[in-house]
N, C-alpha and C positions, 0 to 999 in steps of 0.2 A: 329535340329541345322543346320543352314545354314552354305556352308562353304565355305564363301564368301574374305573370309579377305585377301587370300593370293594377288589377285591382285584388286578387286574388279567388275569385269568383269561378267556379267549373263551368263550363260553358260546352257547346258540342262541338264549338269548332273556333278556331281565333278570329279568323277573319272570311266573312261570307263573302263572296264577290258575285253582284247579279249580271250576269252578259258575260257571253264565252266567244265572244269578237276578236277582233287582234289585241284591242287595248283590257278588254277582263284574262285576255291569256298572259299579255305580258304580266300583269298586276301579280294573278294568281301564279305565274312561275316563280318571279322576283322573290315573291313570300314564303313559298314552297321551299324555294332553293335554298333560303334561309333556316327552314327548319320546321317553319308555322306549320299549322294544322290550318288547310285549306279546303272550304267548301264552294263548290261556283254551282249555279243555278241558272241553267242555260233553256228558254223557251222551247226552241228550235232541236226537235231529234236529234237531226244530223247536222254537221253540217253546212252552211250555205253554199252550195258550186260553183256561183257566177262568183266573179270579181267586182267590187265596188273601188276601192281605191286603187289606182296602178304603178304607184312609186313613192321612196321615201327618202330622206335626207341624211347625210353624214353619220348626223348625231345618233338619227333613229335607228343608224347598221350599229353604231356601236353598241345602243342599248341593247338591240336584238342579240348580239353577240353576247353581251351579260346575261342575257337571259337562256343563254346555252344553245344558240340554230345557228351559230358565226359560218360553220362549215355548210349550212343548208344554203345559205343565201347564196353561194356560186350558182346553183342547180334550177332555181327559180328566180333568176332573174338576168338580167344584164346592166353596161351601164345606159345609164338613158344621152351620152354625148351630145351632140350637138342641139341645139333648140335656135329656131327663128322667128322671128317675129316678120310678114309679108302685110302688105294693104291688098287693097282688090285687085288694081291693076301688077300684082307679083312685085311689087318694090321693095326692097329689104327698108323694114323698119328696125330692127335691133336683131342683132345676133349674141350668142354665146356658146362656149367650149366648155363642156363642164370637167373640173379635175378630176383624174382618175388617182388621185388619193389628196383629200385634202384636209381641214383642219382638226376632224378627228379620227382621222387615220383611216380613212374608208373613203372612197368616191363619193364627190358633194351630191350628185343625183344618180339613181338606181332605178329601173324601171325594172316590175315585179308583176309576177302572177300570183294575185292576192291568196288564191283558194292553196298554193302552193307554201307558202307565209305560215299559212293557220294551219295547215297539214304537217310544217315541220315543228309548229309549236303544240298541238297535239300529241306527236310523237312525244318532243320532251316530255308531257307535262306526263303521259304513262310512266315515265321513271321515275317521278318521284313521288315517294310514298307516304305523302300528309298528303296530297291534294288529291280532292276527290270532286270528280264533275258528276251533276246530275243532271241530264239532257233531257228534253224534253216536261221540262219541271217550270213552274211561274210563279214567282212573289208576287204575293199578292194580297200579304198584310205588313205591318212594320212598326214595331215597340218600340221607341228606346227609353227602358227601366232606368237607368242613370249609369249602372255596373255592367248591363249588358243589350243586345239588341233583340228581340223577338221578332222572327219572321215567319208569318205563316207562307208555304209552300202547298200550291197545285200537281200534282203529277205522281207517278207512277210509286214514290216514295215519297210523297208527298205527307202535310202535315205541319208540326211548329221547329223550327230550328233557331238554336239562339247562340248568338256568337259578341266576341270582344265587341269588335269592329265591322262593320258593313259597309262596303264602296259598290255603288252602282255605276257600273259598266254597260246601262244598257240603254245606250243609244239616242239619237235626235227624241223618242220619246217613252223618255226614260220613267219608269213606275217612281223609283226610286225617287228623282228629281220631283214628281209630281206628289209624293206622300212628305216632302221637306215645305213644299208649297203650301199645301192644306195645312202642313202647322207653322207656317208662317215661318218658313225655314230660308229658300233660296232667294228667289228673285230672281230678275233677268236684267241686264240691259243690252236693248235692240236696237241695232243702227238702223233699222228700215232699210236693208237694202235683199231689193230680190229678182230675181231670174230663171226665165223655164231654160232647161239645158236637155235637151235630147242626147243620150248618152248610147253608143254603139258599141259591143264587144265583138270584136269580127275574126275568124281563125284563115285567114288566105290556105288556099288547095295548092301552092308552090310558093319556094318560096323567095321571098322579092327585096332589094335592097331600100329605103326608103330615105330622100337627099333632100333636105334634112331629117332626122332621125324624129325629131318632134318641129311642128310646124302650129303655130297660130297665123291664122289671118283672120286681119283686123280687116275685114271689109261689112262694110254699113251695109250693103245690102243683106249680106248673112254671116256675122259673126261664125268662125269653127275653128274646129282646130283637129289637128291630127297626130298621135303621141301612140309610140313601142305602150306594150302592156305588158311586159315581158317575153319570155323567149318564144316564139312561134303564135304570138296574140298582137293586136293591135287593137287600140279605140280612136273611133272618130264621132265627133260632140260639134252638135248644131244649135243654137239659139235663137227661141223663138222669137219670132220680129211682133211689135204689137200687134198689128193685123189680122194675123194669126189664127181660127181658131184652137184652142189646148187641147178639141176632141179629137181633133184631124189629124196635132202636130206630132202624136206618139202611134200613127197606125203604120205598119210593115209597110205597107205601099209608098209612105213616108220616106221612109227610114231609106229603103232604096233607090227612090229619086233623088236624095240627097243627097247621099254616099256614092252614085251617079260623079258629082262634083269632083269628086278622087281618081274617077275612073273603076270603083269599085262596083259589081254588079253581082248577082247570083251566079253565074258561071264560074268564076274567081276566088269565092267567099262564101265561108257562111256565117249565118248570122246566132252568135251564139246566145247574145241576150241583147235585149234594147228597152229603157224605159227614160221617161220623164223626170227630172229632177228639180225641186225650185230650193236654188240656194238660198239661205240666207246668212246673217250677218250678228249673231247675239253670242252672252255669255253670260252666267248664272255668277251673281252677286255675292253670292255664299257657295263653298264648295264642301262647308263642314258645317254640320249639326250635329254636338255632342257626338258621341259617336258612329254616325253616318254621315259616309264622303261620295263625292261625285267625283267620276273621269271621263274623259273621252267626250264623243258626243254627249253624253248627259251633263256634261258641263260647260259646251261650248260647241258652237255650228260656225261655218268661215263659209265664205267664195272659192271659189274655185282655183283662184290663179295665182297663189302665193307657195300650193301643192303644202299645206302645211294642217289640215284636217289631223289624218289620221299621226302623225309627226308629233302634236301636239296632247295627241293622246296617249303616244308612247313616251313622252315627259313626262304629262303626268302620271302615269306608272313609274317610271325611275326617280320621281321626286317625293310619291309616295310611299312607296316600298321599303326605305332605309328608315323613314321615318317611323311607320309603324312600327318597323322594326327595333330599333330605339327601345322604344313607347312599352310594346309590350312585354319585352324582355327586361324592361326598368331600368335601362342605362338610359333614359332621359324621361321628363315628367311631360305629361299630356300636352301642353301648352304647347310641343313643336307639333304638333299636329296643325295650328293654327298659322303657321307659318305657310303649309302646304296652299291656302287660299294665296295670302300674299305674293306669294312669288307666282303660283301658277298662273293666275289671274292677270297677272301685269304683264308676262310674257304673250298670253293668248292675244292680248288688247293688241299688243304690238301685230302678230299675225293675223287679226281680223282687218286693222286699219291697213297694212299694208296691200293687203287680198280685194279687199273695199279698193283700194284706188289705183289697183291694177286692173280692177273688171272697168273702171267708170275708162280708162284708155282701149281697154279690150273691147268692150260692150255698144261702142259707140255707134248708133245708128242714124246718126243726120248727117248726110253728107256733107253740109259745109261745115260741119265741124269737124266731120273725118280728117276733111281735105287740109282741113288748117293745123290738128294733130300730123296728119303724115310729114307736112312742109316742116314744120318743126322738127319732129324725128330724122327724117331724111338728113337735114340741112346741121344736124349735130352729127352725124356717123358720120357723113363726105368728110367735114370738117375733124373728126376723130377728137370730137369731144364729149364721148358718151361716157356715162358716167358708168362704174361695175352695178349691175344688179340689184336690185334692194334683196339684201338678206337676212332669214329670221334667224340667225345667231344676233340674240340678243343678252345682254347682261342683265342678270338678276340686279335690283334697287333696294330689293325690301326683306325682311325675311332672314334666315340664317347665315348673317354673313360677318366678317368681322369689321367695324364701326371704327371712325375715327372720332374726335372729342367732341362734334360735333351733331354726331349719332348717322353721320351720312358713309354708302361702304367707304372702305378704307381702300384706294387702289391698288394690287388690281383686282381686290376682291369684288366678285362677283360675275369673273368672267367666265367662258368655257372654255376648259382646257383644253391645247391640243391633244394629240397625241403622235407617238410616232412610235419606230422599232429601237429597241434599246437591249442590250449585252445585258443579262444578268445572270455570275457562276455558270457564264460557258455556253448560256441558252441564249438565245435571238429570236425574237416578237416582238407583237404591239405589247405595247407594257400590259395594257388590261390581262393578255393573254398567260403573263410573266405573272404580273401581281393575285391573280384570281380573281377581276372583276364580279361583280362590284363593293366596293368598299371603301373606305377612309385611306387614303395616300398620301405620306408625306415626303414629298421631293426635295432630296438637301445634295446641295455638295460636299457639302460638312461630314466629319463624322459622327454618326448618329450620335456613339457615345457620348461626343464633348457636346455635343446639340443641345442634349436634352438632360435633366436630373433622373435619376431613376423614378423617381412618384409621376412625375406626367409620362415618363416614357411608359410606366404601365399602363397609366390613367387611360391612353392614347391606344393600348397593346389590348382594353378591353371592350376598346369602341371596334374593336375588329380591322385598326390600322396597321396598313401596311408601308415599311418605311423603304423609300428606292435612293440609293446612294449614288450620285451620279458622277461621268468625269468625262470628258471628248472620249475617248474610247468606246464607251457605253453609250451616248448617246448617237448611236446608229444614224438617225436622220437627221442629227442637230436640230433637233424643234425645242431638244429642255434648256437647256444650258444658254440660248440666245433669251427663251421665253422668260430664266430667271436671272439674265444678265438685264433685259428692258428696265425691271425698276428694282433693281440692285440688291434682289431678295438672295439670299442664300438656303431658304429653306419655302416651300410650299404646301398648304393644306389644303387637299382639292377632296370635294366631298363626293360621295359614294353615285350622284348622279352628273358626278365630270366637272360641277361648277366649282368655283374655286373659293373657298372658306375665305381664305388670305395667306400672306406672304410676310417672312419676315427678314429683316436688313442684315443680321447678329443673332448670336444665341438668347442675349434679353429678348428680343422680340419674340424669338421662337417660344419660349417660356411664355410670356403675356400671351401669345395668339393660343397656346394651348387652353392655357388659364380662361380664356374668353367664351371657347369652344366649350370648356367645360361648365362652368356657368351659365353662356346658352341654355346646355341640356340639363342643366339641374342634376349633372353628377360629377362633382369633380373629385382630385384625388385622392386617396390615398393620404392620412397627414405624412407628411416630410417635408427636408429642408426645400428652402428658398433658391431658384437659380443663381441667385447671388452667393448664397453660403452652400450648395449643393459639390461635392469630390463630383471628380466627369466620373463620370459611368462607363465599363468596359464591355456589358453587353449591350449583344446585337439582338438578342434572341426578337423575332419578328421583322427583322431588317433584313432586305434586299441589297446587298452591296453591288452595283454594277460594278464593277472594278474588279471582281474577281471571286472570291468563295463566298458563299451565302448562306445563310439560316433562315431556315421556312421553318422554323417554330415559332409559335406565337398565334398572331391572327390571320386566323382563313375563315370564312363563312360556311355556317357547317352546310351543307348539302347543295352549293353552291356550285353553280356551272360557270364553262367560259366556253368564250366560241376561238374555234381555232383556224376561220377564216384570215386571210391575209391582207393586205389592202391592196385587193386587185379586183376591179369591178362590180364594188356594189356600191350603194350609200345615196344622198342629194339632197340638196336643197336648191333648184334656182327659182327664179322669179318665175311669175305666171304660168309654173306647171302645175295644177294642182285642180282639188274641188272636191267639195263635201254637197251631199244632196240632206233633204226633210228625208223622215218615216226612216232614221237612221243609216238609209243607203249612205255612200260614200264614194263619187266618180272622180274624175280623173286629176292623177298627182295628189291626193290631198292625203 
């Protein structure tokens, strides 16, 4: 597919992406898999082999899954189970059991060997044949003409490359983010909030069970914690106390008096890597300038302990990626681009503020205010009045959603969809797996025919929607049919990054919520009749009947993957596992 339409303009590639991280592989697979002509422009030769981040949430298995490594994720990782919270003296301050399959079909928390991650998304990204990485290459000019982006590139092919679109993937200090600044492009706003974290990758010489599987202790005299890194890896992370000094607190002789505390010494373990990290707390004000966009770290830095860093970067690649996609193949006009800040942005705020005020419980260093946080904690678990978790499954507010008269979303638009395993034509899977993730999904009990008039059901057939027709039978897990029995919808549009368009009561509604969707994107049907004066329509063609015989003609995404993992130990989100470091590292959970 050429993806020529947005302006008509020849260009050498549709969409550049600078940084070959987790979050510029996600971006650059999503786009590939679509069909784009994809160029990435990665500093770094090889590569990086230590791990930075060591686990990720629900949502981010499923995205991984869309992006075609669903089956890899068994092989590098595990789940991350139990997490506790202890004070100094071993007191349990908060525990948790994290689900091994939860809201989007994948265990809420996964603990991963990061270098394993990018090795399987590497692998993909060799099969598909628009994307082209150039490693060891550095942007290190940047145009934007109005029609296209000019990038001058350093390296071995180095020279000018000009492309649609431009998203900078590359990290806490991002070029990209910095050339938007000087034209008075981004902006930041910074909570001020920061901390040294001494970060340990440690591979044990046998091997050992660890009760619990992830452990913070909240003790004033030295904040740490101890968290799986995946299969046969562990990290352990200590916090610099003021006192301190920062040249002392990152030397090897360090790192083993500390990790001492565990019972960890050089006979037992080695030390695979260990560095210093000082989180912080901000997020870039603008995520788009005409056309260049930020992801990932270049558009956002967290704390550590909400484990929603790199999570939030793997959004924003699935929130990005449909959209450009849209954009440049002309099934929607530039302005959803603009959407991409709104939403992404408002979500991050939530994952920073929540990360912020689980370090100020975590971080605590004055003992009598320890002591007064543990008596509270304590004095709610005996009691079994502790509340679940704070969780960043958050609803979108703002942005592509469908509006009630008041312009606020229309409930329950704007939530994230489950998922679960559902019957379709005799096959059994996660829907994503059934439907060909990712893409436009529309969930009815209805028959599609009578649902929809034949103009929107194309209109809907060339947004690359795919329609799933449900009934107890078919829904396997019972997650659809409860989800669209809650507020009395019969039919759901859930958009290509899982959140949910909207829902409608009746076939009128189903018609307006198309009609809406389509006006959004500035492409709507087809002229024909009105749902009101519309014959029901008899085809299915692009419709998934769970109920029994099906037609996969219609909309699939052309060179599109799915992952054919199961929901059996990967995924997560919980509180306080997590952390994003400066100089774009990325430590524990985030």
């Amino acid at each position: 597919m050429s993806a020529a339409a947005d302006n008509g303009t020849a260009t050498d590639t549709d969409v550049l992406v600078v940084g070959y991280g987790p979050v510029g592989q996600v971006t650059a697979t999503l786009l590939a898999g679509r069909g784009h002509r994809v160029t990435v422009v990665e500093r770094r030769p090889k590569p990086y082999p230590m791990p930075r981040a060591v686990s990720f949430d629900g949502e981010s298995a499923r995205i991984l899954a869309a992006a075609g490594i669903g089956e890899a994720l068994h092989t590098v990782a595990e789940p991350s189970r139990d997490y506790v919270w202890r004070n100094g003296e071993g007191a349990t301050l908060f525990e948790t059991d994290v689900a091994d399959r939860g809201w989007s079909g994948w265990p809420d928390s996964v603990s991963m060997y990061q270098p394993g991650i990018e090795a399987a998304l590497t692998e993909r990204g060799t099969r598909q044949p628009t994307l082209r990485v150039l490693r060891g290459h550095r942007a290190v000019g940047l145009r934007d003409t109005g029609d296209r982006v000019e990038v001058a590139v350093e390296g071995p092919e180095g020279g000018g490359l000009s492309a649609r679109y431009v998203v900078g993937c590359d990290g806490a200090n991002s070029f990209v983010r910095d050339a938007l600044d000087e034209a008075g492009g981004a902006g930041a706003t910074d909570l001020r909030y920061f901390n040294d974290w001494l970060t340990c990758d440690v591979r044990l010489h046998e091997p050992r069970e660890f009760v619990p599987n992830n452990l913070q202790v909240c003790d004033p005299a030295r904040p740490r914690t101890a968290v799986s890194a995946g299969p046969g890896h562990r990290r352990w992370e200590f916090m610099r106390l003021p006192d301190e000094p920062p040249e002392e607190f990152g030397t090897v002789e360090n790192v083993w008096r500390l990790l001492a505390l565990f019972g960890i010494d050089e006979g037992t373990a080695t030390l695979e890597r260990h560095a210093v990290y000082t989180f912080q707390a901000r997020y870039a004000d603008r995520w788009r300038a005409g056309r260049v966009l930020l992801a990932g770290d270049a558009a956002h830095l967290m704390p550590p302990f909400a484990g929603q860093g790199m999570c939030s970067g793997f959004r924003d690649a699935a929130n990005l990626a449909w959209k450009l996609d849209l954009v440049l193949t002309g099934r929607a006009g530039a302005a959803l681009l603009d959407t991409y800040t709104d939403e992404r942005r408002e979500h991050v705020r939530h994952a920073i503020t929540m990360s912020v005020d689980l370090g100020r419980v975590i971080c605590q260093t004055d003992p009598a205010a320890a002591r007064d946080r543990d008596a509270v904690m304590i004095g709610i678990r005996e009691r079994g009045l502790a509340a679940p978790p704070p969780t960043a499954i958050h609803p979108l507010s703002r942005g592509l959603l469908a509006r009630d008269g008041g312009g606020a979303p229309r409930v329950p638009a704007g939530e994230l969809t489950p998922q679960g395993r559902v019957r379709i034509g005799g096959r059994e899977g996660l829907l994503d797996e059934l439907t060909g993730a990712p893409g436009f999904v529309l969930l009815t009990t209805e028959d599609p025919g009578d649902l929809l008039d034949p103009a929107r059901a194309e209109a809907l057939r060339r947004l690359g929607t795919r329609t799933v027709r449900l009934d107890a039978a078919a829904d396997l897990d019972a997650v659809y049919l409860p989800y669209l029995a809650r507020t009395g919808a019969v039919a759901a549009l859930v958009r290509p990054d899982f959140y949910l368009f909207g829902a409608a009561e009746d076939r009128d509604g189903a018609a307006a919520l198309v009609d809406e969707l389509l006006d959004a994107l500035e492409a709507g049907p087809e002229p024909g009749p009105r749902a009101d004066t519309a014959p029901h329509a008899t085809s299915t063609d692009g419709t998934a009947s769970a109920t029994g015989a099906t037609s996969t003609a219609g909309a699939t995404n052309p060179g599109g993957a799915t992952g054919t993992g199961s929901a059996t130990g990967i995924g997560g989100a919980t509180s306080g596992i997590g952390a994003s470091g400066r100089g774009g590292g990325v430590s524990r959970f985030s």
